[in-house]
C-alpha positions in Angstrom: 0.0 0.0 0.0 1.2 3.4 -0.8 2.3 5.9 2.0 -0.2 8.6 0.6 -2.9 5.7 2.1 -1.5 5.1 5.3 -1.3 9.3 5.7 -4.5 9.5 4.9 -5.5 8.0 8.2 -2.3 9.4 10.0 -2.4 7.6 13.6 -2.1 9.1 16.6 1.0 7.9 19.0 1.1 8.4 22.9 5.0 8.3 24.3 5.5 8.8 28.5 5.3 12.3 27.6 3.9 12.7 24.2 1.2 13.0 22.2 1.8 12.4 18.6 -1.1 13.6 16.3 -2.4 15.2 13.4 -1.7 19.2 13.7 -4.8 21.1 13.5 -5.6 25.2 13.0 -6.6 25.3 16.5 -2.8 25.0 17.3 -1.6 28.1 15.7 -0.9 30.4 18.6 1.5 27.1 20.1 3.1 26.9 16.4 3.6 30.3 16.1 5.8 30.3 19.3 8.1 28.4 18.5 8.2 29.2 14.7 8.7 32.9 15.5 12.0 32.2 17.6 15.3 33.2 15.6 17.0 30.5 18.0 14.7 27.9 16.6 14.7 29.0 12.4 18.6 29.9 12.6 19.4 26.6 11.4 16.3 26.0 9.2 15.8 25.8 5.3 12.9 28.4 6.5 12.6 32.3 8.0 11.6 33.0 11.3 7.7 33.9 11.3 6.8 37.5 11.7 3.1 36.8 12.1 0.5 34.2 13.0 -1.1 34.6 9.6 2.8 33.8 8.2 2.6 30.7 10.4 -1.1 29.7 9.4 -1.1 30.5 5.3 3.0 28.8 4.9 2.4 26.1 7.1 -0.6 25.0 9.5 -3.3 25.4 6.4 -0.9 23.9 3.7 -0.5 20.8 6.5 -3.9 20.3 7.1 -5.1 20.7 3.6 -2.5 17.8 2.9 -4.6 15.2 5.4 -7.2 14.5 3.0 -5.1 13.1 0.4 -2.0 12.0 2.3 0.5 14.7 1.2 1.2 15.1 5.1 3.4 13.4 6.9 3.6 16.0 10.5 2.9 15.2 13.3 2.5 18.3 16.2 4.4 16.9 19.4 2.1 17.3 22.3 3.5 17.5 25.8 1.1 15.7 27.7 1.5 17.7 30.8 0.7 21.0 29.5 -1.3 20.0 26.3 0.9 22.4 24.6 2.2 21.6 21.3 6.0 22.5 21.6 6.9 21.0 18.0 7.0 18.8 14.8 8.0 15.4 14.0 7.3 15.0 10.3 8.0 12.6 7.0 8.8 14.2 4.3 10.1 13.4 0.5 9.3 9.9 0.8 9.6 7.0 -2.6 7.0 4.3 -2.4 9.3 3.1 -5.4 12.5 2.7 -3.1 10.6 2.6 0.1 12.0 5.4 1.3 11.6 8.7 3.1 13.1 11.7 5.2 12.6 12.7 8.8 12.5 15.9 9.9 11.8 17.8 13.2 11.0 21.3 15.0 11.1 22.0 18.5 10.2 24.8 20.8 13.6 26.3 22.6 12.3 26.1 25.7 12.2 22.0 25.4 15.7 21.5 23.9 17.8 19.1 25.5 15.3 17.0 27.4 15.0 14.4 24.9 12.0 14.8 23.6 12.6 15.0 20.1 14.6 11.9 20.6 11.3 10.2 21.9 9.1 11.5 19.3 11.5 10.0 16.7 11.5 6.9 17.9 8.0 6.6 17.6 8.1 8.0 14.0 10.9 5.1 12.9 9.2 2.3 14.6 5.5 3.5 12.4 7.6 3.7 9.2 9.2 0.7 9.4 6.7 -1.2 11.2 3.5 -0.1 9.5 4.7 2.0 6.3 7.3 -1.3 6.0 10.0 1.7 4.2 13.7 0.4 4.1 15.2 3.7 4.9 14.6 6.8 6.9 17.1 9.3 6.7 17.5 12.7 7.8 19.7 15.8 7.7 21.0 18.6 10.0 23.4 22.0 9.8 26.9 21.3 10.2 27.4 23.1 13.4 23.6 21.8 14.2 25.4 19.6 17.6 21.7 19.4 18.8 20.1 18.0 15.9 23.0 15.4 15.6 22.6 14.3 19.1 18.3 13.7 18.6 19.1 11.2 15.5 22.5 9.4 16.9 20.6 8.9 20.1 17.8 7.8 17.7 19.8 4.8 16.7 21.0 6.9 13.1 24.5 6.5 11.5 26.1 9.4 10.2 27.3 8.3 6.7 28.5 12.1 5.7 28.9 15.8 4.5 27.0 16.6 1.5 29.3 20.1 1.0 26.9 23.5 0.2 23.9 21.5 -0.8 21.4 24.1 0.6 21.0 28.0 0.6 20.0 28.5 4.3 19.5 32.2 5.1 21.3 33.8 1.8 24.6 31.4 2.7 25.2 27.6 1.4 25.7 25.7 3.9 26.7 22.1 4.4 24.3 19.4 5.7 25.5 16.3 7.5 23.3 13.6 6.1 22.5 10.4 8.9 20.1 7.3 8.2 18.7 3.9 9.8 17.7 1.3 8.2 14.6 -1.5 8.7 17.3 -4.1 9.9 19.3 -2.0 11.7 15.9 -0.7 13.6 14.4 -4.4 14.0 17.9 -5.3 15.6 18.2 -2.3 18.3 14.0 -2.8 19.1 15.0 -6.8 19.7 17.7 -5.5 22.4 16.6 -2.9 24.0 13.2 -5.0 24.6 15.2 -8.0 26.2 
């Protein structure tokens, strides 16, 4: 079965301290906080947002629109305690053809280096290859992006390299550091660390 399908009828994952679901309008003023931090968009493809109606027309409405025919693959990261969404986990670019896809995630500043995009990773990998049954996930981050790197080796990813300039991130080409896991590879650290 094709992705698109399965996104269609995106499911909803609960972590200890997450809630992984579909992202909705009613979550702009959360999604607007942490996409209007220059901290948070330094190291991202995209601009910090100015306004809410930035926030809602480039990304919430776009992302909900893409539900209803499975061009969405974002999930908002609840945390459970405060019912505040405080970021993204998301599959993007994906190849039913090579059963394939990328990972890629946002979080709100003030939740950095607790783990928790670590967690909601973990969650994305084990649907993708579990459910989706892709081959590879892999995923991308700034050179100098140390947190990013930590969330995906943690994750169980491999860095496998520098792919120089590739992408134009605020007016400068920078380098991304490219990192992937495959089904096997994912099968074999779930076996262990259930044990």
């Amino acid at each position: 079965m094709k992705i698109e399908n399965h996104l269609k009828d995106m499911p909803t994952f609960e972590t200890e301290r997450l809630l992984l679901r579909k992202v909705t309008r009613y979550d702009l003023d959360d999604v607007f906080e942490f996409s209007s931090d220059p901290e948070v968009a330094q190291r991202m493809t995209w601009e910090k947002n100015d306004s809410k109606e930035e926030t809602l027309s480039n990304f919430l409405q776009p992302t909900v629109d893409g539900y209803k025919d499975g061009q969405s693959g974002v999930w908002a990261i609840v945390y459970k305690e405060s019912e505040k969404v405080i970021g993204t986990c998301s599959l993007v670019e994906w190849s039913n053809e090579h059963q394939k896809a990328e990972i890629g995630y946002v979080l709100n500043r003030k939740f950095w280096g607790a783990g928790i995009a670590t967690e909601a990773l973990r969650e994305v990998l084990s649907y993708s290859f579990g459910v989706l049954q892709l081959n590879r996930i892999e995923g991308g981050c700034d050179l100098d992006n140390i947190g990013s790197e930590k969330v995906m080796l943690k994750a169980g990813m491999t860095f496998e390299g520098v792919l120089r300039k590739n992408e134009r991130i605020k007016g400068e080409f920078r380098d991304t550091k490219i990192f992937s896991i495959l089904k096997s590879e994912f099968d074999s650290v779930s076996i262990h660390s259930s044990k």
